[in-house]
C-alpha positions as CSV (number, residue, x, y, z in Angstrom):
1,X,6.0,-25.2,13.0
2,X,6.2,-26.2,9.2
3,X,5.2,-23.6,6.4
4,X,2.1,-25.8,5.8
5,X,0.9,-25.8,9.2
6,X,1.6,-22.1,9.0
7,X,-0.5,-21.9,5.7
8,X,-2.9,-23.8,6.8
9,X,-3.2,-21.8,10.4
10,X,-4.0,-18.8,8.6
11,X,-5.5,-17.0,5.8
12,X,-3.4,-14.0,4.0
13,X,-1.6,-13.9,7.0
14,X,-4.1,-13.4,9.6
15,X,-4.2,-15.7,12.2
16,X,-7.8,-16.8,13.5
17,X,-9.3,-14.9,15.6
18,X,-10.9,-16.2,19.1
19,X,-14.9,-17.2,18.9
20,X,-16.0,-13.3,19.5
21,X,-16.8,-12.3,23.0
22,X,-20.1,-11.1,23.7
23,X,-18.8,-7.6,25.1
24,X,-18.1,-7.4,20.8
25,X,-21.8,-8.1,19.5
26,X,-23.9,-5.0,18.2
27,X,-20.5,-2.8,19.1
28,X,-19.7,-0.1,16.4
29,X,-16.0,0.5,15.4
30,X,-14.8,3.2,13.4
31,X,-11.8,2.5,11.1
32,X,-9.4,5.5,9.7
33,X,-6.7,4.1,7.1
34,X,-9.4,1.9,6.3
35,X,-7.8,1.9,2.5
36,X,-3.8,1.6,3.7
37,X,-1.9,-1.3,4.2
38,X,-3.1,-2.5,8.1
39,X,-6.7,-0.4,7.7
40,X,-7.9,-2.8,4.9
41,X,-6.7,-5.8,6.6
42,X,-8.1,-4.7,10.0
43,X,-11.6,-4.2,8.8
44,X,-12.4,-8.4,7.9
45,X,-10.5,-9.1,11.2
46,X,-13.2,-6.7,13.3
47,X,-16.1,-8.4,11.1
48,X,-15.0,-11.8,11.9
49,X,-15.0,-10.7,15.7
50,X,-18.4,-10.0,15.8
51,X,-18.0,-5.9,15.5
52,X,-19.9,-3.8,13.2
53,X,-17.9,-1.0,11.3
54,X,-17.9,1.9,10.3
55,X,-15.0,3.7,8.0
56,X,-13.7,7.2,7.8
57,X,-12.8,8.2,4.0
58,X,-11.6,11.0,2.6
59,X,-12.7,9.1,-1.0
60,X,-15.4,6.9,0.2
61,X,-15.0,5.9,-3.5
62,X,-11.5,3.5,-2.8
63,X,-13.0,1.1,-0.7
64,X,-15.9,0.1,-3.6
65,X,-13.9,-2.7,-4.8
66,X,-12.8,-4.2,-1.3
67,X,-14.5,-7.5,-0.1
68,X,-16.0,-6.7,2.9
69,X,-17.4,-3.0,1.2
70,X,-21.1,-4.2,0.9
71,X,-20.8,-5.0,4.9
72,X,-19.2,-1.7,6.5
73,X,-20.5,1.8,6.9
74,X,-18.3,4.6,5.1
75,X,-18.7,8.0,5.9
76,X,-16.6,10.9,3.7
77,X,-14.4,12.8,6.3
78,X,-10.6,13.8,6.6
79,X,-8.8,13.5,10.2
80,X,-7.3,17.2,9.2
81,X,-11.2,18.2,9.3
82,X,-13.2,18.1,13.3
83,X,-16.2,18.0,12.1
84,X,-16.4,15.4,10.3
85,X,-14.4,13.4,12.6
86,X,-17.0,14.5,15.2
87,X,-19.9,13.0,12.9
88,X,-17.9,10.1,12.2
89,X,-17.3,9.4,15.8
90,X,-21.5,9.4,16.6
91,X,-22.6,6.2,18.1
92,X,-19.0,4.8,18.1
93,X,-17.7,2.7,20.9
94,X,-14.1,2.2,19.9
95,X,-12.2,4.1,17.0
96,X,-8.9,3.1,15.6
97,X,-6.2,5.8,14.4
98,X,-4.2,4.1,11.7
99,X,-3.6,7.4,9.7
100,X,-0.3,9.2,9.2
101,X,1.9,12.0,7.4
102,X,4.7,9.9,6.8
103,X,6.0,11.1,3.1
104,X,4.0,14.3,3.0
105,X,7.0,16.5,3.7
106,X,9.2,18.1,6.0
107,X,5.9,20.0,7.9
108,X,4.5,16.1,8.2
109,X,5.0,16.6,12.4
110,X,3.1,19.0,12.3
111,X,0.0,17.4,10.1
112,X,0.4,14.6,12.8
113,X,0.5,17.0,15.6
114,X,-3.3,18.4,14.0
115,X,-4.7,15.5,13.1
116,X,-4.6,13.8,16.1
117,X,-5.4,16.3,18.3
118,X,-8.8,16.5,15.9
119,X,-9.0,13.0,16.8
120,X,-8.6,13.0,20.5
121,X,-10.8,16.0,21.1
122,X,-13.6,14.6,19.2
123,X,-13.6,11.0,21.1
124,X,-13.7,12.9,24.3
125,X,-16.7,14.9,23.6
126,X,-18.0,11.6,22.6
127,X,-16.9,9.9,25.3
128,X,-15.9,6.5,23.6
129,X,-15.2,3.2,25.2
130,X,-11.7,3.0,23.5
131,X,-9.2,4.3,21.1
132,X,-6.6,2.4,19.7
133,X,-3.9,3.6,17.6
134,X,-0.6,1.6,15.9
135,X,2.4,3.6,16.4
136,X,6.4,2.9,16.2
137,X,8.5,1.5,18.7
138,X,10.8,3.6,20.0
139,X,14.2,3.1,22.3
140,X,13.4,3.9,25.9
141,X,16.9,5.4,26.6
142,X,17.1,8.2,24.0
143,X,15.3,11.6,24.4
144,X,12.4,12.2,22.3
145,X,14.8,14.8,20.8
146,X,17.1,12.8,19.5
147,X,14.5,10.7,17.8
148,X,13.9,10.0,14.1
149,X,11.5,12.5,13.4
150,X,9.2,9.6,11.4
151,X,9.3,8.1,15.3
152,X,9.2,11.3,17.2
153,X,6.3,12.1,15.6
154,X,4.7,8.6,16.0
155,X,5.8,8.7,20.0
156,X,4.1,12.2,20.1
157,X,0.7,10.7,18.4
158,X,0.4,8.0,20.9
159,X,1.2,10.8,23.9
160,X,-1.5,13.2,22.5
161,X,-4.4,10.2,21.7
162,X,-3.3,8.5,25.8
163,X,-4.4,12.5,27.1
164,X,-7.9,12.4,25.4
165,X,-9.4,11.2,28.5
166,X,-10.5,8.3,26.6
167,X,-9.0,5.0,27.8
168,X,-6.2,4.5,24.9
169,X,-4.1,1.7,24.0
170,X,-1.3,2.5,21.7
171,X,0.6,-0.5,20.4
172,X,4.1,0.1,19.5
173,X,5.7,-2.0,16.4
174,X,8.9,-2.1,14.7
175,X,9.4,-3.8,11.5
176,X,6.0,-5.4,10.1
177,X,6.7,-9.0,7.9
178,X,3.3,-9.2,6.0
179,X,2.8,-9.3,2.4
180,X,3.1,-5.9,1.1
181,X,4.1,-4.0,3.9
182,X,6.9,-1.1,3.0
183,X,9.3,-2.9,5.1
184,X,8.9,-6.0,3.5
185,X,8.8,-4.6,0.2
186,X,12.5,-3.4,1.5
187,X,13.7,-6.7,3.0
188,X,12.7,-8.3,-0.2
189,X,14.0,-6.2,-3.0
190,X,16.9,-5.1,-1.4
191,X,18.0,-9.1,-0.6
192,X,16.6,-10.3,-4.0
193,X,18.2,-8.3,-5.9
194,X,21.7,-7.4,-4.2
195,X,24.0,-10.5,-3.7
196,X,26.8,-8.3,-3.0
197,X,25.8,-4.9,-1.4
198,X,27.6,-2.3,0.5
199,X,25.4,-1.2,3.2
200,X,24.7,2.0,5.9
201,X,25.8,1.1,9.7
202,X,22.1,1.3,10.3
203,X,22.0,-2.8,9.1
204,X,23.8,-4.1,12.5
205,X,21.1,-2.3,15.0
206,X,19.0,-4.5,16.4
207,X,15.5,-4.9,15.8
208,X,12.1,-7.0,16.9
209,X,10.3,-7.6,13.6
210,X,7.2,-8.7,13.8
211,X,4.4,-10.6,11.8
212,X,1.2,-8.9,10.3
213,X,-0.9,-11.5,11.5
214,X,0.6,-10.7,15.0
215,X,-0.6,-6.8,14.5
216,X,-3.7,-7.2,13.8
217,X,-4.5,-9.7,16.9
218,X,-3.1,-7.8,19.1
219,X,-5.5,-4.3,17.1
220,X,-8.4,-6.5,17.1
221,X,-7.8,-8.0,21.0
222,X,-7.4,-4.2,22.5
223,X,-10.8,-3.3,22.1
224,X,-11.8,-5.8,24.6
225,X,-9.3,-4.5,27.4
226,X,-10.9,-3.3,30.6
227,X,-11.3,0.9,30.9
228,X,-9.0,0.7,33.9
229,X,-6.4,-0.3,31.2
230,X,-4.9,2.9,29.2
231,X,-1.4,3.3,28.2
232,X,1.1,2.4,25.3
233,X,2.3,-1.3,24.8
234,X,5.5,-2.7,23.1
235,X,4.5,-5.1,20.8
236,X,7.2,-7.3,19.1
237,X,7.8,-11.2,17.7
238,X,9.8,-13.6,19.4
239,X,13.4,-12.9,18.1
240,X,15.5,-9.7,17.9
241,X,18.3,-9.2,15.3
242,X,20.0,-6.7,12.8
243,X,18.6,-5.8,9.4
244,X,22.1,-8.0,8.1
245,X,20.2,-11.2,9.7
246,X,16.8,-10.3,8.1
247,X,18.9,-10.2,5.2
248,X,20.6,-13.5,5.4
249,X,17.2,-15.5,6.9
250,X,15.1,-14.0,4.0
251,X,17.7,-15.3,1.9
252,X,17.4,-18.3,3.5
253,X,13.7,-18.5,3.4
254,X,13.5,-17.4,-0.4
255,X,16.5,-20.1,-1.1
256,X,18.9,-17.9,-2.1
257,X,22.9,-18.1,-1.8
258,X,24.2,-16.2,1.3
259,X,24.6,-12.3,1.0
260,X,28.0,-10.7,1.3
261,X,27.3,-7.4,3.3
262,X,29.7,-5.2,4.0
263,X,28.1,-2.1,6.1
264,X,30.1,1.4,5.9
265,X,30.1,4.7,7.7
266,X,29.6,6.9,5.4
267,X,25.9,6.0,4.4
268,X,24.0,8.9,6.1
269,X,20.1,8.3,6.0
270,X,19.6,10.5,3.4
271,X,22.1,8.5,0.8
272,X,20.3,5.3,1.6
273,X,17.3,6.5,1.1
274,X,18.4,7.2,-2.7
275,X,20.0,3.6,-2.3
276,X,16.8,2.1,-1.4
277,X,14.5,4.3,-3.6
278,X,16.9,2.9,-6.7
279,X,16.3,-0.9,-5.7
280,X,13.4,-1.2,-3.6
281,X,9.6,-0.1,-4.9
282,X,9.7,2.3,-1.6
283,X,10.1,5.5,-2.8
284,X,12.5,8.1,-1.9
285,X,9.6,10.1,0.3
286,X,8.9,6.8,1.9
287,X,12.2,5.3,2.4
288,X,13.8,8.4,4.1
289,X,11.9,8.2,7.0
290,X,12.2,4.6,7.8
291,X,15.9,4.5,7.2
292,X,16.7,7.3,9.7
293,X,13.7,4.9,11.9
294,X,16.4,2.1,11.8
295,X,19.5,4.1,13.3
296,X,17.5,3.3,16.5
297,X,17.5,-0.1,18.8
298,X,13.6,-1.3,18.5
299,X,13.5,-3.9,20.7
300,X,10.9,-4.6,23.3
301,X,11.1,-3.4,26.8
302,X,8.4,-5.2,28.1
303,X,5.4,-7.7,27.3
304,X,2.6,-6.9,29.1
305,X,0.4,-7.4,26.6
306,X,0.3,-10.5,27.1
307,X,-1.5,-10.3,30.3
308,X,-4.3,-9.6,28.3
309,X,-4.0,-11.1,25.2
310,X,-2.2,-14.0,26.1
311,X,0.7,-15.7,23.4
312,X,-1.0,-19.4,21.6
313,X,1.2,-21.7,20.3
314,X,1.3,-19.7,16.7
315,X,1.6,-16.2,18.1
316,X,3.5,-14.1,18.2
317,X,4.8,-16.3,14.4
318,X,8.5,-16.5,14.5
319,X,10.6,-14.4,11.9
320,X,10.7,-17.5,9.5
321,X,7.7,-18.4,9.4
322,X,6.4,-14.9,8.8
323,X,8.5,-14.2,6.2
324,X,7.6,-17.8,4.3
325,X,3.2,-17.0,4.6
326,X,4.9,-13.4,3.4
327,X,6.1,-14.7,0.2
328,X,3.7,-17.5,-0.4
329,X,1.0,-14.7,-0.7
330,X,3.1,-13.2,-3.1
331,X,3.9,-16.0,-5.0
332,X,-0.3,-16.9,-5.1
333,X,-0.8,-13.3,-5.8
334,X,-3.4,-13.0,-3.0
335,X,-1.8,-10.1,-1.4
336,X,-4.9,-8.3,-0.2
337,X,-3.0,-4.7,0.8
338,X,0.1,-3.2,-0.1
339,X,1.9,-0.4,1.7
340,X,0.9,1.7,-1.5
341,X,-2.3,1.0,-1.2
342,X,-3.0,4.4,0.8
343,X,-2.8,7.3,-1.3
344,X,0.6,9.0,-1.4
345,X,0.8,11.5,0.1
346,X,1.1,14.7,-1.6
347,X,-0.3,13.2,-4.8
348,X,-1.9,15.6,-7.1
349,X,-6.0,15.2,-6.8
350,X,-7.2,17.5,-8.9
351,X,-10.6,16.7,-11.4
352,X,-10.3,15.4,-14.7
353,X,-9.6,18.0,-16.8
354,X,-13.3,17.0,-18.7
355,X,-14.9,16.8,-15.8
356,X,-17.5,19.8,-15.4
357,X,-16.0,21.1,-12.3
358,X,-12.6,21.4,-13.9
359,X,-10.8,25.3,-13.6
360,X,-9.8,25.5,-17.1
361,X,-6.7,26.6,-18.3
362,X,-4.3,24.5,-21.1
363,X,-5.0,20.7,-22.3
364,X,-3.1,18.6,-24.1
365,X,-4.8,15.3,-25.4
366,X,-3.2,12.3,-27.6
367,X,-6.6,10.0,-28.5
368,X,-6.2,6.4,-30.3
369,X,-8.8,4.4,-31.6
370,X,-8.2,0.7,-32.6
371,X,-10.9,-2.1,-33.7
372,X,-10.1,-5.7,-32.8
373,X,-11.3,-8.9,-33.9
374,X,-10.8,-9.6,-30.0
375,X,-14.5,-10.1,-28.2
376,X,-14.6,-7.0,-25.7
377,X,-14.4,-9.4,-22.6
378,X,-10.9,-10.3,-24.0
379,X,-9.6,-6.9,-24.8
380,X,-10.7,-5.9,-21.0
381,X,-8.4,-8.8,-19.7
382,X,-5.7,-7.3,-21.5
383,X,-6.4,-3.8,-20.5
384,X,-7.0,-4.2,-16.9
385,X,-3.9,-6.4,-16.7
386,X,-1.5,-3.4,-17.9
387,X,1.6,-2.5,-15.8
388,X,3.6,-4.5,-13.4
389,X,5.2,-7.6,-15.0
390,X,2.8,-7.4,-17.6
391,X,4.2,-4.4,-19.2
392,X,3.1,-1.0,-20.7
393,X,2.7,-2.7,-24.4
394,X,5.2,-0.4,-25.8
395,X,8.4,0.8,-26.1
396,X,10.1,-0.9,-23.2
397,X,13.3,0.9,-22.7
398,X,11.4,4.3,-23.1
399,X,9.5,3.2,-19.9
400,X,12.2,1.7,-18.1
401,X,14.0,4.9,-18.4
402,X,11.0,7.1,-17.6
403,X,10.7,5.3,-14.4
404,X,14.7,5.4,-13.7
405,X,14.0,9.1,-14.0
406,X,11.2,9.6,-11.8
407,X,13.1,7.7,-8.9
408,X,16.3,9.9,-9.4
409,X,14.2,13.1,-8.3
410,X,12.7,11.2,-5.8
411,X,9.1,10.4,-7.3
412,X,8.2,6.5,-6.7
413,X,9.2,4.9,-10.6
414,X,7.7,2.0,-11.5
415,X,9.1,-0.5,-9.2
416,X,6.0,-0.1,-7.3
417,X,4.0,-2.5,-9.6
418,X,0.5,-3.7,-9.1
419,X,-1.0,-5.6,-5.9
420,X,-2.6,-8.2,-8.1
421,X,-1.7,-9.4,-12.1
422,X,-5.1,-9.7,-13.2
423,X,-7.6,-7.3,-11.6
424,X,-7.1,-3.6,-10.4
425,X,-9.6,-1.7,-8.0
426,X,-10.2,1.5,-7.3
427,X,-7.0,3.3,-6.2
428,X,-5.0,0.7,-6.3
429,X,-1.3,1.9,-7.4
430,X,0.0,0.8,-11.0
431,X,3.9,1.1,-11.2
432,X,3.7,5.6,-11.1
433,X,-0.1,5.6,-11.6
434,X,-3.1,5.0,-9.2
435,X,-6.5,3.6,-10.1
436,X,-8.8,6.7,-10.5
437,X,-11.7,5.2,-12.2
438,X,-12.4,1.9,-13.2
439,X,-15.7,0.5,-14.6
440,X,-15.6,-2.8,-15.1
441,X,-15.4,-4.2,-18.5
442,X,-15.6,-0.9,-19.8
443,X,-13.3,1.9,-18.6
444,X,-9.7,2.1,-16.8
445,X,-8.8,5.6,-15.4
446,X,-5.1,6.1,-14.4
447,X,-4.0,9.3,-12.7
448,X,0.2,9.8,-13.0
449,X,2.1,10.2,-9.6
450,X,5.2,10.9,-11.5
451,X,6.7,13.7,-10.8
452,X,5.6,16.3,-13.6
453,X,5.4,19.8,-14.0
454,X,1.3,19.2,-14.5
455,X,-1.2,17.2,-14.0
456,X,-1.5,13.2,-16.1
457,X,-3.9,10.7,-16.8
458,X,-4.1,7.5,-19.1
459,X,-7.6,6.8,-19.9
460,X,-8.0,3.3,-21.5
461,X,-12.1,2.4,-23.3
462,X,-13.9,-0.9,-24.4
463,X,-16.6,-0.4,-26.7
464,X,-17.7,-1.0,-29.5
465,X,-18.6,0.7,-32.3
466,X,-21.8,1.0,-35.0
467,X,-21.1,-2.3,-36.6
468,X,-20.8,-3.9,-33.5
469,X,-17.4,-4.2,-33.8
470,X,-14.9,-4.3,-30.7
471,X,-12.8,-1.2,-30.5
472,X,-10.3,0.7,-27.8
473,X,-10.4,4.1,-27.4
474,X,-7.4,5.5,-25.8
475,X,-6.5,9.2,-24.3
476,X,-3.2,10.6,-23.1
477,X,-4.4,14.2,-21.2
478,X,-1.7,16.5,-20.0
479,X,-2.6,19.7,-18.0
480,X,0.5,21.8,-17.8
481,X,1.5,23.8,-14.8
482,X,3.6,27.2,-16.1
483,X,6.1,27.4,-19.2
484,X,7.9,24.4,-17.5
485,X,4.3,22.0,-18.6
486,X,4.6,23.5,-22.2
487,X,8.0,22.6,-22.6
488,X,7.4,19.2,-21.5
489,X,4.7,18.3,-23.8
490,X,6.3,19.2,-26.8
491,X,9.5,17.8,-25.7
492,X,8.3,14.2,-25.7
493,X,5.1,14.5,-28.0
494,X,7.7,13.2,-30.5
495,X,7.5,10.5,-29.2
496,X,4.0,9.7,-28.7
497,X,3.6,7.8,-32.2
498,X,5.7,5.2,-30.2
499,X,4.4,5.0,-26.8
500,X,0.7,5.4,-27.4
501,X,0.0,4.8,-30.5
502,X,2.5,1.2,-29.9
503,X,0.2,0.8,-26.7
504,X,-3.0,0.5,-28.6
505,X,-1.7,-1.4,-31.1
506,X,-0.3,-3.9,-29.2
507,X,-2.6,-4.4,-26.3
508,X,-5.6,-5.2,-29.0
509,X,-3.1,-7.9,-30.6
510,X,-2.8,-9.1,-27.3
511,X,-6.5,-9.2,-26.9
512,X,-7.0,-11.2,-30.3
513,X,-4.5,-13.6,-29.5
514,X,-6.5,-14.3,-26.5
515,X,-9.8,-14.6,-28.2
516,X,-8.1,-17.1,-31.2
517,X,-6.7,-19.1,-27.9
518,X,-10.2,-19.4,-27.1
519,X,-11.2,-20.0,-30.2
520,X,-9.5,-22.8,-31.2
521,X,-9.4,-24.7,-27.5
522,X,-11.1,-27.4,-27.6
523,X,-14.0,-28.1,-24.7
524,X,-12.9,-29.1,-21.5
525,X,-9.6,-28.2,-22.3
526,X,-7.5,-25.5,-20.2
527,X,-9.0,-22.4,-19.0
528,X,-8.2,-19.3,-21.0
529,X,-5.0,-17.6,-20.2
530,X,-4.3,-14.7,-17.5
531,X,-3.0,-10.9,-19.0
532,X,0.4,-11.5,-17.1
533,X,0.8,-15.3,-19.6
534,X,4.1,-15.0,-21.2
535,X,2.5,-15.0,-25.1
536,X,0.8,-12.0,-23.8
537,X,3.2,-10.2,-22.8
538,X,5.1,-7.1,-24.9
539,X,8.6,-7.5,-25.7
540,X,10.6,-5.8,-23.3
């Protein structure tokens, strides 16, 4: 199949689903992860189908700004919390578990272990039609023992959900080739940018990638299979390989030369996990568990899926062809979820230090005010394109080496960038902050998931002010946590005059240079140009 068929088979990567059955009319879903990488991608897929859906949030608030919002239920709940999975579950015919620790620390079995056990008890008192849950393939030959403890704890989520008493189907998955996904994030950096690399033994075990579009057919198919059917499913494309071949094919794919890869011994999962948190956006937290994931053979045992969801001629995608609709959606910038789209875990969440509700204690504030000749709707454009290739409009290096920092101690940098160059949504991540508030036209909101001895936000206005005239108001808030906050503060308010008070400055020039481009185009001429437009960028 050519990479236009492909395109043109599919839309962001998901394949088309089947005219809905009737069995789906009128039936009510419920969605956990509804905000993570597969959960926001699921959700269209079910609508298509015919389903109605309902989604379990702990911040109902991050899925505002998602297309199919105005058509879904959301209910406020956590999967840690049996009550309000119980209310979540009333009047549901088939639930989906798409939540997990992964990153949340070394106790993250045991959150896993909870969580689903909340999860299965509640759909047997409701007595469901169906769960469904996406968990990690795992090699049939080695004791759950011996396991990665990111797939040991998967294996034992499936294991507890399958006991409910509820008729289960747990799809198992290796490596998913979508758009976004962490382990195409990985593929991609680590090929991109490494033409040489030395690399851990775990890049000649073999593995059956498969594509995102493939996932979420076979999620969306399951909740059509029989009651009698209830047990785990290997679920896998149509070639197996090492990581060094995904390597050299993405190469391929991306047209670029062949990658000399020379794999050593000596790489222990913990050491590439420092290697991939340096190059890729995955951070450290994130990366650890996948890399001791790959020491194991995930390949398909069997394909009995199948039986019920039967292959077409474009699924499962082959491993090229996934990985060309991967980085056309990149190169469009129509990913619709990235892997960092879920919160991470362990993030602080703590109010707003001016909110009412906030405990009190220390606060340190750095405020900027700059009128613009810019119109407001052009100094929003700039503002709500900040971060990612379009810079932080200031003092490059010092950010550079702020992020390098943040990813040496193991905190996510800010290689993670944005999921799209010109608009942001609520919690979206932005390089080593995450969308906390955003009002359109008006206000951006960015909460720091650095690593910091207290708690940050960035906090960017458009107004204007008595005379009408455009102005951004800008705050820098700091709450410290112990002497170790203090020393922080004053350690780098020296350089503050820089970094936020270059920020302001330079994102309202930005702004006026788009409003002269306006300006002084003439009518029917181009259309105005997008935050990420070289001429608008900083100098870096």
């Amino acid at each position: 199949m050519s990479h236009d068929d492909a395109v043109a088979s599919a839309n962001d990567e998901h394949l088309q689903q089947e005219p809905a059955a009737d069995t789906a009319r009128g039936k009510l879903c419920l969605v956990t992860g509804a905000s993570g990488y597969i959960g926001g991608r699921l959700v269209p897929e079910l609508l298509a189908a015919g389903y109605r859906v309902r989604c379990l949030a702990r911040t109902p608030d991050k899925l505002r700004d998602f297309p199919w919002a105005d058509q879904v239920e959301v209910v406020r709940g956590d999967v840690l919390d049996g009550k309000a999975v119980r209310h979540a579950m009333d009047g549901v015919n088939v639930a989906y578990y798409l939540v997990h620790a992964l990153g949340s620390g070394d106790d993250f079995e045991k959150t896993d272990r909870r969580a689903a056990q909340n999860f299965a008890d509640a759909a047997g008192e409701a007595r469901l039609d169906r769960l469904i849950y996406l968990g990690g393939l795992t090699p049939r030959d080695v004791p759950e023992s011996c396991l990665s403890p990111h797939l040991r704890s998967r294996a034992e989520v499936g294991r507890i959900l399958l006991d409910s008493g509820v008729p289960t189907s747990v799809l198992r998955a290796a490596v998913v080739i979508g758009s976004g996904s962490a382990s195409f994030e990985m593929l991609r950096h680590l090929t991109e940018r490494l033409p040489v690399m030395v690399t851990p033994r775990w890049v000649r075990t073999r593995i059956q990638p498969i594509a995102v579009a493939d996932v979420l057919r076979y999620l969306v198919g399951s909740a059509k299979l029989p009651a009698s059917v209830s047990r785990a499913f290997d679920i896998g494309g149509q070639e197996v390989m090492d990581y060094r071949e995904m390597m050299q094919r993405y190469a391929r794919v991306a047209e670029l030369p062949r990658r000399l890869i020379v794999s050593v011994p000596m790489l222990t999962p913990g050491l590439s996990s420092h290697w991939i948190g340096l190059i890729t956006p995955v951070p450290r937290g994130i990366a650890r568990p996948l890399a001791e994931s790959l020491r194991h053979e995930v390949v398909c045992a069997e394909h009995d899926i199948a039986r019920y969801l039967p292959d077409t001629a474009t699924s499962p995608l082959p491993f090229d062809e996934a990985l060309r609709l991967a980085l056309h959606q990149v190169k469009e910038a129509q990913v619709a979820t990235r892997w960092s789209s879920a919160g991470l875990p362990g993030a602080p969440s703590d109010p707003l230090p001016t909110d009412p509700d906030w405990a009190g204690g220390s606060l340190y504030t750095d405020r900027r005010a700059h009128r613009t000749t810019a119109s407001p709707e052009d100094l929003w454009q700039v503002v709500e394109g900040i971060g990612g290739d379009n810079g932080w409009y200031s003092f490059g290096i010092g950010w550079a080496v702020r992020g390098w920092l943040d990813r040496l101690v193991g905190g996510v940098g800010l290689r993670r960038g944005r999921r799209d160059a010109s608009r942001l949504r609520l919690g979206d991540a932005v390089d080593f902050w995450r969308v906390e508030a955003i009002d359109r036209g008006s206000l951006l909101r960015l909460r720091a998931e650095m690593l910091l001895p207290g708690l940050a936000w960035l906090e960017l206005r458009v107004a204007r002010d008595r005379k009408g005239r455009t102005v951004l108001l800008q705050r820098a808030l700091f709450a410290p946590r112990g002497l170790a906050g203090h020393v922080y503060w004053w350690s780098v308010s020296p350089f503050h005059a820089v970094v936020f008070g270059g920020m302001a400055r330079n994102l309202t020039r930005a702004a006026e240079r788009r409003t002269r481009h306006q300006e002084t185009e003439p009518v029917g001429g181009q259309e105005r140009d997008a935050p990420g437009r070289a001429e608008d960028r900083p100098a870096r």
